[in-house]
TORKOL-4160 file (C-alpha; in steps of 0.2 Angstrom, whole numbers, padded with zeros to 4 digits, m for minus):
48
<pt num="1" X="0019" Y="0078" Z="0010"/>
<pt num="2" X="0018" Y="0058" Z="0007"/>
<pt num="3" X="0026" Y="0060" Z="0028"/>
<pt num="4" X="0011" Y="0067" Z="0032"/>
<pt num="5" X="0001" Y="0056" Z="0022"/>
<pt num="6" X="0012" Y="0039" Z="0032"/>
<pt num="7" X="0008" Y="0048" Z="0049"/>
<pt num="8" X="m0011" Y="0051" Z="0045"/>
<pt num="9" X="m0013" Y="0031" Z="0039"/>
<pt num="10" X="m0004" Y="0025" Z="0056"/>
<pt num="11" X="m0017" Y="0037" Z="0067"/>
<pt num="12" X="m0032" Y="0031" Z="0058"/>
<pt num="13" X="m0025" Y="0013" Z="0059"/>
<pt num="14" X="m0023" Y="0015" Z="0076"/>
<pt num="15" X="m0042" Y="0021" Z="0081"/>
<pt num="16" X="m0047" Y="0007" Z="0069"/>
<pt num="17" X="m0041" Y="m0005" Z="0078"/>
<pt num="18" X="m0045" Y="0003" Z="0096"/>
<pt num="19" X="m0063" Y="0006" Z="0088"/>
<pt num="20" X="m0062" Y="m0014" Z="0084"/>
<pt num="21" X="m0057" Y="m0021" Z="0101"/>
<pt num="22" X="m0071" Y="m0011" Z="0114"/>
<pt num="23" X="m0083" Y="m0018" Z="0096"/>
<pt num="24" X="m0078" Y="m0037" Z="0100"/>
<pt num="25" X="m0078" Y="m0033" Z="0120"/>
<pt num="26" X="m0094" Y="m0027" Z="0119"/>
<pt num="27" X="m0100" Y="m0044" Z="0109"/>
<pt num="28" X="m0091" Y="m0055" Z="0122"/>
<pt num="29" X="m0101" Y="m0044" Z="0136"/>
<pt num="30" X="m0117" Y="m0048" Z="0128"/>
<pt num="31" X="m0113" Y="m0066" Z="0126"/>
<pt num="32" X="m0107" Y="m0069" Z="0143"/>
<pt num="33" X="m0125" Y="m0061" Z="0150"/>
<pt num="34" X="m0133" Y="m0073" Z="0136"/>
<pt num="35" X="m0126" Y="m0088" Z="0144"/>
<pt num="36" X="m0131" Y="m0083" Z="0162"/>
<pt num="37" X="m0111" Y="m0079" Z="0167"/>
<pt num="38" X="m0107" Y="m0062" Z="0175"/>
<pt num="39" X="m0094" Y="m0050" Z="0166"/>
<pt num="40" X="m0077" Y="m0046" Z="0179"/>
<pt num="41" X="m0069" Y="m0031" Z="0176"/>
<pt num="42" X="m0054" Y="m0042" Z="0172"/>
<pt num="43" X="m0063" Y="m0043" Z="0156"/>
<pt num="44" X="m0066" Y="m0063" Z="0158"/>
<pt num="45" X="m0084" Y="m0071" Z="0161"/>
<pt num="46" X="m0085" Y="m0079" Z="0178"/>
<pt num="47" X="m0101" Y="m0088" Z="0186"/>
<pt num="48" X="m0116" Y="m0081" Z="0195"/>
C-alpha cells in the first residue's frame, strides 16, 4: 500500500505543476495584450 500511496503523490504532483504552468501562461498572455504586444505561438510576446 504506502507504493501506491508514493505513485498516487507523484500523479497529483505532476497535474499540479502542469495545472500551474498553462495558469502562469495564461497570465503572461493577458499581460502581453495589456501592454499592446501580440502573443507568438512560440510562447514569447512580440510587437504589433
Amino acid at each position: 500500500m504506502f507504493i501506491f500511496r508514493l505513485f498516487r503523490l507523484a500523479i497529483l504532483m505532476m497535474f499540479a505543476f502542469v495545472a500551474g504552468v498553462f495558469f502562469e501562461r495564461g497570465h503572461q498572455m493577458d499581460l502581453c495584450e495589456k501592454s499592446g504586444g501580440i502573443w507568438l505561438r512560440v510562447g514569447i510576446c512580440g510587437e504589433k
